[in-house]
N, C-alpha and C positions, 0 to 999 in steps of 0.2 A: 826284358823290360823295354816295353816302346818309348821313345824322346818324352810324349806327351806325360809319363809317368814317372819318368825322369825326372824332368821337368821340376814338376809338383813335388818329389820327394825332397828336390834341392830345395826349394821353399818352405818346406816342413822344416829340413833342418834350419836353415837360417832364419825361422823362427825360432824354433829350439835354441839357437845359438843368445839369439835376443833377451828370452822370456827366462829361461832355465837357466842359463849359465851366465846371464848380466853381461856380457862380450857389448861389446859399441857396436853402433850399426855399422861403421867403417870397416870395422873386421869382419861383423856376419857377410857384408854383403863383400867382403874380399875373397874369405873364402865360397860363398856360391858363384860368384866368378872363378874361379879355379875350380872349381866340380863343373862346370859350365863347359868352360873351354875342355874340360879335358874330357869331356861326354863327345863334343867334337870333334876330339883327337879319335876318339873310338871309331867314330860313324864313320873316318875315312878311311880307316884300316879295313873294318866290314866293307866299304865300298868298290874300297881296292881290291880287297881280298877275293870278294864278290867277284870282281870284273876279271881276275885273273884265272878265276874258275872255267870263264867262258871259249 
C-alpha cells in the first residue's frame, strides 16, 4: 500500500471514528495522528532497510 492510500484510509477511518462510532473529533483526529506517525515510523525502517541492502 502506497503513503497516498494510506493516507486516505486514515481519513476513512477517522471518519468512521466520527459518524459510526459518535468518538469527539479530539479523539478521531488523536488517533489518525497516531496511524500517521506510525505510517512514518514504517517508511523509515523500509528506508533504512532499503539503504542497508545496498
Amino acid at each position: 500500500m502506497d503513503r497516498h492510500t494510506a493516507g486516505g484510509r486514515i481519513d476513512q477511518f477517522r471518519l468512521y471514528l466520527l459518524a459510526e462510532r459518535g468518538r469527539s473529533p479530539h479523539t478521531a483526529e488523536s488517533y489518525a495522528s497516531d496511524l500517521r506517525q506510525w505510517l512514518q515510523f514504517c517508511d523509515c525502517l523500509l528506508y533504512t532497510s532499503d539503504a542497508a541492502d545496498d
